[in-house]
N, C-alpha and C positions, 0 to 999 in steps of 0.2 A: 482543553482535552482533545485528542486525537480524535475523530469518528472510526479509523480500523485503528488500533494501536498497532504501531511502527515495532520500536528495539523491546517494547514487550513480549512479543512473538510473534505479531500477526494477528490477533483477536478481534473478532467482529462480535458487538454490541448486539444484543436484543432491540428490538424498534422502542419498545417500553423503556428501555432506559434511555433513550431522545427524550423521550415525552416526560417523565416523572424530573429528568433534570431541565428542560423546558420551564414543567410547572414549579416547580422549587427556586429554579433564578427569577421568572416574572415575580414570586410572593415576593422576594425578599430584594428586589429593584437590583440582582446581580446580572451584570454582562457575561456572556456563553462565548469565551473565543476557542475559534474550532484551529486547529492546529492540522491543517491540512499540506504540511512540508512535502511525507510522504506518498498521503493520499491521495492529493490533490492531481490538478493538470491531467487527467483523461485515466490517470494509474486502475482505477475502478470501475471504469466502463462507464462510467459518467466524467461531469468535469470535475465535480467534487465529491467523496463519498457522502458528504452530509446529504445530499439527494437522494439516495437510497432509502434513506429514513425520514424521509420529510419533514429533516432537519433545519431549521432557519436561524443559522448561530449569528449574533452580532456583531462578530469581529472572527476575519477567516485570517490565517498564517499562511504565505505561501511562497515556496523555496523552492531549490530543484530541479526540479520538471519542466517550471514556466519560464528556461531559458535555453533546451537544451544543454546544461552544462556549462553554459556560460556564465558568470558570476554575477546570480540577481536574486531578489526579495523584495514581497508588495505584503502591504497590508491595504484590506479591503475591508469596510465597515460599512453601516450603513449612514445613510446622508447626515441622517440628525446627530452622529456622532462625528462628524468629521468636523467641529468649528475650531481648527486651527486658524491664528491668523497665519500672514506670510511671515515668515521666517518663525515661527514658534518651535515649526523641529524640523531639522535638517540632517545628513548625513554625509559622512565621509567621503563616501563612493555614488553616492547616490546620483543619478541621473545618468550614469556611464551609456553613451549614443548606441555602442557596439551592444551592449547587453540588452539595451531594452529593442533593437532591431533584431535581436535574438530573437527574443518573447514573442515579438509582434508575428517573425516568419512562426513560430513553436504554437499559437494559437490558431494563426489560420491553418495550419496542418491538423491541429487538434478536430478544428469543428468542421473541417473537409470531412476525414476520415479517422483519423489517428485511435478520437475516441469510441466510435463505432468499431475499430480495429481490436480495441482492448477489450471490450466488454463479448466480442463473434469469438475469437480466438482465448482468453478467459476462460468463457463457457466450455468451449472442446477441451481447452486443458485439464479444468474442473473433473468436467465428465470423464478423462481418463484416470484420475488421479481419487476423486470421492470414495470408490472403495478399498482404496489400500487397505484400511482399518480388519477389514473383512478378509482379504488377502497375505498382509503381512504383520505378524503378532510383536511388530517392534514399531509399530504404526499407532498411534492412539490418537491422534485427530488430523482430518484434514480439511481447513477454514479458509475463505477468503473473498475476495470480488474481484471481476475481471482479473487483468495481471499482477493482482499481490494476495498471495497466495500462503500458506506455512502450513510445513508439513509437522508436526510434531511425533517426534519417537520417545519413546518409553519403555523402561523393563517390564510390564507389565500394564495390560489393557483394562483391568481389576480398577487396580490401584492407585494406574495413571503418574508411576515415578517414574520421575523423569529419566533421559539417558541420554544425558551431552557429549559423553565418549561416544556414540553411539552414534549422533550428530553431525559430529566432527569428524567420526572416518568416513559417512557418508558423503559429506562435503571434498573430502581429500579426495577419495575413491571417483567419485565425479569429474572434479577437476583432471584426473590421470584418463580421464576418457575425453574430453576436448565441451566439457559443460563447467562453466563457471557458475557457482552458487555461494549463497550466503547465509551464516547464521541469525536468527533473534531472538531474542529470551534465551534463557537457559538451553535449552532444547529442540527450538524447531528450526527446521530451513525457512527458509524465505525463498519463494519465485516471483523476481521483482523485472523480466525482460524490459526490452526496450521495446515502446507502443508499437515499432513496424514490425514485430516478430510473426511470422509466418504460419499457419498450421502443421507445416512440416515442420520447422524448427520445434515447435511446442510437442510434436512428437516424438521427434528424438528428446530431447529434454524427459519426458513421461518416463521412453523406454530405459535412458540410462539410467535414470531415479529407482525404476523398480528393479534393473536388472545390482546395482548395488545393494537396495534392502534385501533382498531375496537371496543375498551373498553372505552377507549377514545374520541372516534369520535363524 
């Protein structure tokens, strides 16, 4: 499972549903692998969102982020789960020098600053963005942690149906002003920056966002 879901839309879980699927895997001797591709590597203002929730999955997924872009994937388990012998599983690509010197520089940037970056700048973005719902009536939610973010639009704030035309020219309209965005789910944007993005960047980002819904509206 995802801790925010990713091409869902962006959805951030209740802490209680950590915990009740916590206690549901221990009864039943099931492992919890956290699927942290998108979440992960500082994207949430921590290193992983399962932190947030005081989450302790058994097996974390992690892609992405933990290379800058360079072509890498780790799995991370805990100890008493790793009794591979040697050579039991091996991979293609696996041990590439240039990708995991990636990682190595993408980490220590992480726990320099990168992720204290995501989670200060996050917040300010947050705080411009939390009341659109209250603002613009094609607005119906806006969810997220640190830099991953979704905005979700709708015909209606009632009803909460969805409006992916609505989405999609949002996303165009954006783009035609010099801010690249993305969709997830049906319906909402995604603000997924890169961890050094600036408070000024994060505020043009805000302004163009609102001055397209309110074009819209």
């Amino acid at each position: 499972m995802e801790p925010v879901q990713g091409e869902g839309g962006y959805v951030v879980p209740p802490r209680k549903f950590f915990d009740e699927l916590r206690r549901l895997a221990d009864k039943h001797g099931i492992l919890l692998i956290a699927d942290e591709v998108q979440s992960g590597m500082g994207r949430t203002g921590k290193m992983f969102a399962s932190e947030h929730f005081g989450f302790e999955p058994d097996v974390i997924a992690l892609a992405k982020g933990i290379a800058s872009g360079m072509p890498l994937g780790a799995t991370v388990a805990r100890a008493e789960l790793m009794t591979w012998k040697p050579g039991a599983h091996a991979s293609t690509f696996g041990g590439n020098p240039v990708a995991v010197a990636a990682s190595l520089a993408t980490i220590e940037l992480l726990e320099q600053e990168l992720v204290n970056n995501a989670a200060r700048v996050g917040a300010h973005l947050m705080a411009r963005l939390r009341d659109l719902p209250q603002r613009c009536p094609i607005v119906g939610d806006v969810r997220g942690l640190g830099l991953m973010i979704g905005i979700e639009l709708v015909r209606d704030q009632a009803t909460k149906e969805r409006a992916p035309d609505l989405r999609d020219k949002v996303v165009r309209m954006c783009f035609e002003r010099g801010l690249l965005l993305l969709g997830a789910g049906p319906n909402t944007i995604r603000l997924c920056p890169p961890l050094v993005i600036t408070t000024d960047q994060a505020d043009f980002a805000a302004d163009t966002i609102e001055e397209c819904l309110r074009m819209l509206t």
